[in-house]
Backbone bond lengths (Angstrom), bond angles and torsions (degrees), N, CA, C in turn:
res aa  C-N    CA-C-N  psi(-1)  N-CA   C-N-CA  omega(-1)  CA-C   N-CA-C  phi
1 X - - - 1.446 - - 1.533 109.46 -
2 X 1.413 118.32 115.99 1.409 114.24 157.94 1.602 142.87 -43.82
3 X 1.309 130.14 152.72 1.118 128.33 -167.10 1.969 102.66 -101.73
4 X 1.585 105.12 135.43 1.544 99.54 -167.36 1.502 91.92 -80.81
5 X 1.949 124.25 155.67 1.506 107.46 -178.56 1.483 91.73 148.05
6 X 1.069 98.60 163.90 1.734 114.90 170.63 1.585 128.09 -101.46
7 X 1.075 113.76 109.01 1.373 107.21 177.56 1.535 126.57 -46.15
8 X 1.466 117.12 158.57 1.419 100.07 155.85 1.864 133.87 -37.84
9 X 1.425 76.52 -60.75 2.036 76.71 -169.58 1.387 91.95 -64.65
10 X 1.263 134.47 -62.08 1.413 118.20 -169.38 1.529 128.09 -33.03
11 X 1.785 111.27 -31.63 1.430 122.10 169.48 1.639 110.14 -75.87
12 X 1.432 123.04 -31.83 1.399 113.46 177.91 1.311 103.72 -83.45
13 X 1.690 129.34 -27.47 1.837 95.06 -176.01 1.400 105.02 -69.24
14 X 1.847 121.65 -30.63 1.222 106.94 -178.71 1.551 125.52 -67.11
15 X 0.955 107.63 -14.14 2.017 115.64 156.35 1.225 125.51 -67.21
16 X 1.643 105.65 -38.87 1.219 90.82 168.94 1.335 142.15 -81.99
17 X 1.307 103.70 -12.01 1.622 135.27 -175.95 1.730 102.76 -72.39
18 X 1.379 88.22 -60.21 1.970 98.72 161.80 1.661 106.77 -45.91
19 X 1.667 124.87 -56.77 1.363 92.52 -160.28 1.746 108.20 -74.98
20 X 1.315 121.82 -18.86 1.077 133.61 -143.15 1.815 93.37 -66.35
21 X 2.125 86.79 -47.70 1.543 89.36 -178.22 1.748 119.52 -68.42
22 X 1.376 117.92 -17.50 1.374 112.24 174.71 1.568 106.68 -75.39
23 X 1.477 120.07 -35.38 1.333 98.79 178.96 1.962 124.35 -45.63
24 X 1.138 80.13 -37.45 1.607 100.42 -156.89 1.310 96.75 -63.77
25 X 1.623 122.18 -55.73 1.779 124.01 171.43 1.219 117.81 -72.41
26 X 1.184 113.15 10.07 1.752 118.12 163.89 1.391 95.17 -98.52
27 X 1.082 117.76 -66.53 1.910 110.07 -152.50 2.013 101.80 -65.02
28 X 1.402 118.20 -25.63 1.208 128.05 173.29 1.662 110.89 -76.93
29 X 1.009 154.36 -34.85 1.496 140.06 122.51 1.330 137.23 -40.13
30 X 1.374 108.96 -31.58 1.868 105.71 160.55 1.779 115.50 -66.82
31 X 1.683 105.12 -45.69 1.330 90.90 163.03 1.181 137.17 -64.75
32 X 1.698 117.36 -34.50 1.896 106.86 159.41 1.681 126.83 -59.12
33 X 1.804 97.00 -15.81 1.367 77.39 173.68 1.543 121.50 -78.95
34 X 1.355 103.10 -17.15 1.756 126.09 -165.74 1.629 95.26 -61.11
35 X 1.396 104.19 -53.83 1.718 103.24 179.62 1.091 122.80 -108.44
36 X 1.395 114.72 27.29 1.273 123.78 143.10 1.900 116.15 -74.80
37 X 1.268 81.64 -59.58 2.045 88.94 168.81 1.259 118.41 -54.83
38 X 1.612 122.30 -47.35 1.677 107.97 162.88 1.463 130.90 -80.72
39 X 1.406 115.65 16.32 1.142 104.41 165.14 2.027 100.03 -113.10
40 X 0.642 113.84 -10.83 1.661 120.76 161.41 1.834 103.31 -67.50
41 X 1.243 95.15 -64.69 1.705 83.35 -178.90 1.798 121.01 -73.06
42 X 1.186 123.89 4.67 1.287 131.94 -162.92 2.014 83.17 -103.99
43 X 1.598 114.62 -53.35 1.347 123.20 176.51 1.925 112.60 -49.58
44 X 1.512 96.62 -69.61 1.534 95.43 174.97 1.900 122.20 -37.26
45 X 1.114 108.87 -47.24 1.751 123.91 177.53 1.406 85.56 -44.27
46 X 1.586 113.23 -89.36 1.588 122.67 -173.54 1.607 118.38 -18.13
47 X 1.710 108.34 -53.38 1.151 118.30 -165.70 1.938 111.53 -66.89
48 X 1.409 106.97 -24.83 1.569 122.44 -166.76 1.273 95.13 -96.16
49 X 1.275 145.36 -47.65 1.427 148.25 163.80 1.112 113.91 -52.69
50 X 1.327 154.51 -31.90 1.475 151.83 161.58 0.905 93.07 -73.07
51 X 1.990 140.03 -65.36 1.515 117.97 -168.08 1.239 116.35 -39.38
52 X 1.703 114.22 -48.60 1.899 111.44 -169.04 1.618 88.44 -74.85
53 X 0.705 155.80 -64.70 1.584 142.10 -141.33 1.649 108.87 -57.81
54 X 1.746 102.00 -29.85 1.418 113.05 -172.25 1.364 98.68 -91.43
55 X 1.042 130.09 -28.35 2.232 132.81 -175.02 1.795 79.88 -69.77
56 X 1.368 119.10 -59.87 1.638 111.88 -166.09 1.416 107.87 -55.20
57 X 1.169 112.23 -52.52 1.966 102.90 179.71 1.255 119.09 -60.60
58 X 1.139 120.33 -37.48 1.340 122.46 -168.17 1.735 92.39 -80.50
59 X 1.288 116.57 -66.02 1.622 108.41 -169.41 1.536 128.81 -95.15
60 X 1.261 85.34 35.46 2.074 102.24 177.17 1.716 125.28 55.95
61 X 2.107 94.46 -3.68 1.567 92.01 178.47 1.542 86.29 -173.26
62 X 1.655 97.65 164.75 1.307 144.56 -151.13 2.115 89.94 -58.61
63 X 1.230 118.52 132.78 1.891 124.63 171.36 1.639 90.50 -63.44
64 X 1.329 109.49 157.22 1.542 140.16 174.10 1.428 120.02 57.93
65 X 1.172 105.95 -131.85 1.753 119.55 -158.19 1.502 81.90 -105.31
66 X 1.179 159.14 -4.67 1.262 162.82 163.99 2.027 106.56 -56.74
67 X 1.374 84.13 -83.61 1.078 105.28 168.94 1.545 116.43 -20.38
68 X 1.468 109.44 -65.85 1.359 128.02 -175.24 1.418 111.85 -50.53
69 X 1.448 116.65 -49.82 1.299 135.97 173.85 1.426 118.24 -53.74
70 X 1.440 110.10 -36.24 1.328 108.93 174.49 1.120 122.80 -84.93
71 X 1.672 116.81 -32.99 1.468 101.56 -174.99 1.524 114.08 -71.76
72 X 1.647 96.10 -17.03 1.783 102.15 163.23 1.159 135.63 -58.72
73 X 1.576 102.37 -19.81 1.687 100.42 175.73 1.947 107.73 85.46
74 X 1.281 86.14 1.95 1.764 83.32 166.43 1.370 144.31 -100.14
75 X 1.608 96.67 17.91 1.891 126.51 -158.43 1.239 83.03 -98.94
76 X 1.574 138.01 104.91 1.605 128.56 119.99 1.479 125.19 -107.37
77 X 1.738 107.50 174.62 0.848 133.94 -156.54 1.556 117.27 -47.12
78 X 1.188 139.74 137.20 1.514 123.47 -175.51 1.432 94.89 -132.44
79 X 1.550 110.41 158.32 1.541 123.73 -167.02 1.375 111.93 61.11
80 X 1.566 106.90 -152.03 1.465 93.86 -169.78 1.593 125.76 -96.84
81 X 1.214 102.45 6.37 1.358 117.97 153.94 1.566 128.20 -70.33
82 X 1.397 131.38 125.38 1.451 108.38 -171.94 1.748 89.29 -106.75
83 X 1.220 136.76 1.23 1.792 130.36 179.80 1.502 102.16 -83.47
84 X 1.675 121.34 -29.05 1.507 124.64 -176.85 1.312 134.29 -77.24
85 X 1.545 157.76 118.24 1.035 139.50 176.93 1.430 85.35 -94.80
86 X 1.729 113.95 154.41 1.503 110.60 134.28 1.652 121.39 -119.01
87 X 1.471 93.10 135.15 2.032 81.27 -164.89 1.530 105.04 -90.53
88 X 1.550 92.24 168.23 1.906 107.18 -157.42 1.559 93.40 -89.45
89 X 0.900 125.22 166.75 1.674 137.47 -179.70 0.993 121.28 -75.92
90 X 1.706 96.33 17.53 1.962 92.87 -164.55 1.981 79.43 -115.59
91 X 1.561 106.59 -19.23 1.879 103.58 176.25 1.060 110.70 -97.12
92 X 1.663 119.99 -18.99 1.875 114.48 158.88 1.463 94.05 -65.50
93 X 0.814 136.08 -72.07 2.152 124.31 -158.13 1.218 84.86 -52.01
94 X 1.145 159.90 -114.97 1.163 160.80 -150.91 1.754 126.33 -25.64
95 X 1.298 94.99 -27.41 1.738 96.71 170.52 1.268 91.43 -75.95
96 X 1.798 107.94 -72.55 1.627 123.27 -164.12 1.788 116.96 -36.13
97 X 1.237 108.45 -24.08 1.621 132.51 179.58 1.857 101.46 -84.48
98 X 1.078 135.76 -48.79 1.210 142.73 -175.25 1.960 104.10 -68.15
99 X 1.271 134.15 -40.99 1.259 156.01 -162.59 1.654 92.18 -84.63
100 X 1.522 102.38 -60.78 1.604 105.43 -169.69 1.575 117.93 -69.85
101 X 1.868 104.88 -6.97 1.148 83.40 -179.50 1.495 92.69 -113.02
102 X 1.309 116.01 7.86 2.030 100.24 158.56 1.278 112.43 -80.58
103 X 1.402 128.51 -10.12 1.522 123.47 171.43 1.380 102.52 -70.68
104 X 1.197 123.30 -50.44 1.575 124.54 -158.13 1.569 100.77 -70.25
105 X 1.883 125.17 -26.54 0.805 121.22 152.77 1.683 146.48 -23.62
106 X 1.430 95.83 -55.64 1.294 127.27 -178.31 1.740 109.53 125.65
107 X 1.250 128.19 22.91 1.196 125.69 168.99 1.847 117.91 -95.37
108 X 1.354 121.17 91.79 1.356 97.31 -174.98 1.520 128.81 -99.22
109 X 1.982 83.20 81.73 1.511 89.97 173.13 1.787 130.18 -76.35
110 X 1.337 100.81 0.84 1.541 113.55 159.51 1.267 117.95 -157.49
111 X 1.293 114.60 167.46 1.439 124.49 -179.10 1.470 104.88 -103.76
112 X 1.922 110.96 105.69 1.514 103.82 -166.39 1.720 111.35 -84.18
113 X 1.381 103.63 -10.18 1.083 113.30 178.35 2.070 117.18 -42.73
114 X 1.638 94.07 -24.13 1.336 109.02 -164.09 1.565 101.36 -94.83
115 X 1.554 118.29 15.45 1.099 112.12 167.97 1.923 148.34 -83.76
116 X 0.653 123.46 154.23 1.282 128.81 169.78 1.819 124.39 -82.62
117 X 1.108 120.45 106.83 1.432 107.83 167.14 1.370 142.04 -126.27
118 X 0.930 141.03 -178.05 1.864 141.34 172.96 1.722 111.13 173.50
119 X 1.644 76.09 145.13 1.846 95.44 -173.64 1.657 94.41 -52.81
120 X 1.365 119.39 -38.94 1.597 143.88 -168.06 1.833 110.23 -42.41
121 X 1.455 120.09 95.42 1.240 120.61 -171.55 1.707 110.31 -94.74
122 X 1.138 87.35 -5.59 1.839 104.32 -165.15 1.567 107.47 -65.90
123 X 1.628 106.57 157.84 1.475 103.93 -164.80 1.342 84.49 -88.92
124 X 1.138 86.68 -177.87 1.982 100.41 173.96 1.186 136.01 -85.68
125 X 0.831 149.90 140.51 1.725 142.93 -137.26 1.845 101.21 -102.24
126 X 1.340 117.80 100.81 1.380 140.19 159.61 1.571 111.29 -37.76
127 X 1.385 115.17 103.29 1.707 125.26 -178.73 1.705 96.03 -117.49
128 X 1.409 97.96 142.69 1.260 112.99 179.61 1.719 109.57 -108.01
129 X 1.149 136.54 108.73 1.133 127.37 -155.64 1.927 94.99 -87.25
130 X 1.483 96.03 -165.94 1.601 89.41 -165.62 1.490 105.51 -96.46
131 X 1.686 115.03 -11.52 1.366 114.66 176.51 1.432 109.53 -89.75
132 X 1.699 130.17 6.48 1.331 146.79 165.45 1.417 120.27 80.07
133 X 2.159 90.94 20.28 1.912 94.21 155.67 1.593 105.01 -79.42
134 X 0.880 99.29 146.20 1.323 116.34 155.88 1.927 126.38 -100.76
135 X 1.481 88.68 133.64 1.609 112.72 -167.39 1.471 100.69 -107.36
136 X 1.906 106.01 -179.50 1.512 108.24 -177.18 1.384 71.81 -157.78
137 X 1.546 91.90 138.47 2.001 136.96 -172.53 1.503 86.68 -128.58
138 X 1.534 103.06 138.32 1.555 133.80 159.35 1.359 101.65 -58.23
139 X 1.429 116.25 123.21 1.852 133.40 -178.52 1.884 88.78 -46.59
140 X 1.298 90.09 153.20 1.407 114.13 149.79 1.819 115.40 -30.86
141 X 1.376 116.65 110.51 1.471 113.31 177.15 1.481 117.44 53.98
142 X 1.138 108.01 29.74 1.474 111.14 -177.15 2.107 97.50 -103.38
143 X 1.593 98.32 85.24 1.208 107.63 179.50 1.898 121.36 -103.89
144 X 1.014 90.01 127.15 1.879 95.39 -171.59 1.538 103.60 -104.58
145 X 1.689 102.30 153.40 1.225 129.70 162.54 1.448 121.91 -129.85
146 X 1.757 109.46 141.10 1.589 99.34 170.54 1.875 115.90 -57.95
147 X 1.302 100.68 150.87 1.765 136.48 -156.53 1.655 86.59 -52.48
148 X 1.343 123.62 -43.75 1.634 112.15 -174.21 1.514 109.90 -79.80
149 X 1.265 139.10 -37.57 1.034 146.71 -152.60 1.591 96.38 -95.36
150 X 1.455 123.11 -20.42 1.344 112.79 160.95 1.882 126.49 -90.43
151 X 1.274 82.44 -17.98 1.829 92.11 164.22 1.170 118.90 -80.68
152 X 1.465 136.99 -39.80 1.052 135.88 136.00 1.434 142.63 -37.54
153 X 1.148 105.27 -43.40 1.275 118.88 -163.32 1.795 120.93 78.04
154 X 1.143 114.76 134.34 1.475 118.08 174.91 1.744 114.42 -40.32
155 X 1.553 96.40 -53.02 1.385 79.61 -176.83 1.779 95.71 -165.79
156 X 1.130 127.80 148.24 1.518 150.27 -130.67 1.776 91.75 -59.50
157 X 1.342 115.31 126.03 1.688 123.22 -156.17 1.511 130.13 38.99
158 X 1.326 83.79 52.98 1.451 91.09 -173.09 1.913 114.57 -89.32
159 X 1.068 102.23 122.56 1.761 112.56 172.15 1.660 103.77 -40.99
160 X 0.801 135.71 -49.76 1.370 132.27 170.78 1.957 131.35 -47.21
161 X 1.481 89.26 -22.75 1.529 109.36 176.97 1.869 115.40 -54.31
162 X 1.230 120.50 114.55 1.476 116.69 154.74 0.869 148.62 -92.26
163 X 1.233 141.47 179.04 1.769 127.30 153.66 1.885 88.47 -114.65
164 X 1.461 96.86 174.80 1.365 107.20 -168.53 1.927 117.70 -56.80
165 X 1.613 86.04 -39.72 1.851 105.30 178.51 1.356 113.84 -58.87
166 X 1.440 108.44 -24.89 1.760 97.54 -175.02 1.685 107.45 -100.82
167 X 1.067 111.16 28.50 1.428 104.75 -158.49 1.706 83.87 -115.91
168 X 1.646 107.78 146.90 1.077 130.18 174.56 1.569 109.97 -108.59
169 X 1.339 137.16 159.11 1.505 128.79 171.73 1.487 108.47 -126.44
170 X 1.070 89.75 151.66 1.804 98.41 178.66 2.264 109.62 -178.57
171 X 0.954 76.19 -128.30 1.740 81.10 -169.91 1.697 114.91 -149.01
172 X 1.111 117.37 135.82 1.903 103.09 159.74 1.277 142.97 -81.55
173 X 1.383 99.60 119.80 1.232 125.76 -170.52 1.655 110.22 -45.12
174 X 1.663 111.41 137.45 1.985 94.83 -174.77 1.234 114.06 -71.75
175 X 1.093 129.56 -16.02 1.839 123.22 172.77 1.527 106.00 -92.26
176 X 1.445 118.40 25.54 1.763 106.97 -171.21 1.296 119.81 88.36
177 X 1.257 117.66 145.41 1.743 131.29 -168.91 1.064 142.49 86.05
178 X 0.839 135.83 -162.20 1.623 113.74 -175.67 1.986 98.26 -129.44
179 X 1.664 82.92 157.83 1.610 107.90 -167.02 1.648 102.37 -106.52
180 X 1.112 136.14 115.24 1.183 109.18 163.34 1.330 124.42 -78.29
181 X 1.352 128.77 156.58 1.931 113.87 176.76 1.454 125.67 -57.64
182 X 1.200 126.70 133.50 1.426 122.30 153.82 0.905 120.13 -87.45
183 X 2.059 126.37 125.20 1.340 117.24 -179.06 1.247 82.96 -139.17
184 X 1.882 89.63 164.54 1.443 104.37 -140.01 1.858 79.55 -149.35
185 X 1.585 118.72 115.55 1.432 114.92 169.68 1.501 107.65 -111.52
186 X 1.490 108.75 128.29 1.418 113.42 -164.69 2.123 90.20 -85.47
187 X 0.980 117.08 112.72 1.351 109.23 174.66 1.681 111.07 -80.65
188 X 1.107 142.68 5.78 1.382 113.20 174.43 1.401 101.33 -108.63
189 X 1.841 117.55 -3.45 1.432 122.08 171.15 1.170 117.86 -104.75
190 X 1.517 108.81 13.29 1.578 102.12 -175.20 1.576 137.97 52.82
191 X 2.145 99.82 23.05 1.582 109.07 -171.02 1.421 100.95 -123.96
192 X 1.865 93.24 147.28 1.712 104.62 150.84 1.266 109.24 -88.40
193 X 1.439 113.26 143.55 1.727 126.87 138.46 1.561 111.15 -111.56
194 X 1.531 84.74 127.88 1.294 89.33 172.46 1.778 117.80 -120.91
195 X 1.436 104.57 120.74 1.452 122.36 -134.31 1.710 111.94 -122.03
196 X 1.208 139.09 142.85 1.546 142.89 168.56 1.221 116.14 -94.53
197 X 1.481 85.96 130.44 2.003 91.80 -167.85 1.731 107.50 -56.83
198 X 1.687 95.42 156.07 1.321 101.58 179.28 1.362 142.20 -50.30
C-alpha cells in the first residue's frame, strides 16, 4: 500500500513553477515602476515649463535672479553654443521659488502639488558608457520626494521634512533618485526649455 504525500520532486517542480512565476511578477512591476518614474519626470518638466511661460506672460519677464540678469543684458552663451545659457541650480531654486510664491499668493499658475524635491543641489554624475555616449546618474544620495510629502514630512519629525528655501527641484530619475532640472534659455528667442538629462 502506498503512502498519501508529496514526493520530493513533486515539491521542487512546484517551487520551481512558484519561482519561475515570481520572477515574471517581479521583473513586470519593476518595469511599471520604470515608466511610472518617466512619465512623472517627463510630467514634472511640462508642469515647470508652463509655470515659467505663464510667470513670463503675466509679468512681462523671466521669475528670479535669472530674470534680473537678463533684463540686464548679462546672460551669455555658455559651452559651445554662444545663443544658449544653461542656468546653475542656484537660478532654478530661485525661479522655482519666485513661481511658488505666486501660487501661495493666490495665482494658480501651477499645481505644486506635482512637484519633485530634494535637499540634493548637486549636479548629476557624468558616466561614460562603453560605446563612449555619455549619460547622467543622480549625485551620490541625492534622494527626492513629492513637494507635499516634503513639506509635511513623511511622518511626525521626520528628516525628510522641508521648508520651501531648502528645497531643490527636479524630477525622478527611472532607476531612483532625484534629477535635478536642466534649463536651457534660448537668448536670441527669448525661451526656457526645461529639459531631462541625457
Amino acid at each position: 500500500m502506498m503512502k498519501k504525500g508529496f514526493t520530493i520532486i513533486e515539491l521542487l517542480v512546484v517551487l520551481a513553477i512558484i519561482g519561475i512565476l515570481l520572477g515574471i511578477v517581479t521583473t513586470a512591476a519593476a518595469s511599471s515602476i520604470k515608466q511610472a518614474r518617466a512619465r512623472k519626470a517627463d510630467a514634472c518638466c511640462t508642469i515647470v515649463k508652463q509655470a515659467l511661460s505663464t510667470f513670463y506672460a503675466q509679468e512681462g519677464r523671466w521669475p528670479g535672479s535669472i530674470g534680473r540678469s537678463i533684463e540686464g543684458g548679462s546672460v551669455t552663451g555658455t559651452g559651445n553654443n554662444p545663443d544658449v545659457y544653461e542656468l546653475q541650480p542656484s537660478e532654478i531654486k530661485s525661479m522655482m521659488l519666485d513661481v511658488i510664491n505666486k501660487v501661495k499668493d493666490g495665482n494658480p499658475m501651477m499645481d505644486i502639488s506635482g512637484l519633485f524635491v530634494s535637499r540634493s543641489s548637486d549636479r548629476p554624475r557624468e558616466v561614460r558608457l562603453q560605446n563612449g555616449r555619455v549619460t547622467y546618474r543622480p549625485a551620490k544620495g541625492a534622494y527626492g520626494l513629492d513637494f507635499w510629502d516634503a513639506v509635511k514630512g513623511l511622518k511626525k519629525d521626520s528628516p525628510y521634512k522641508m521648508t520651501t528655501g531648502e528645497m531643490n527641484f527636479g524630477y525622478p530619475y527611472v532607476d531612483g533618485g532625484f534629477m535635478p532640472f536642466r534649463v536651457l534659455y534660448s537668448i536670441p528667442t527669448d525661451e526656457m526649455r526645461v529639459e531631462k538629462w541625457p
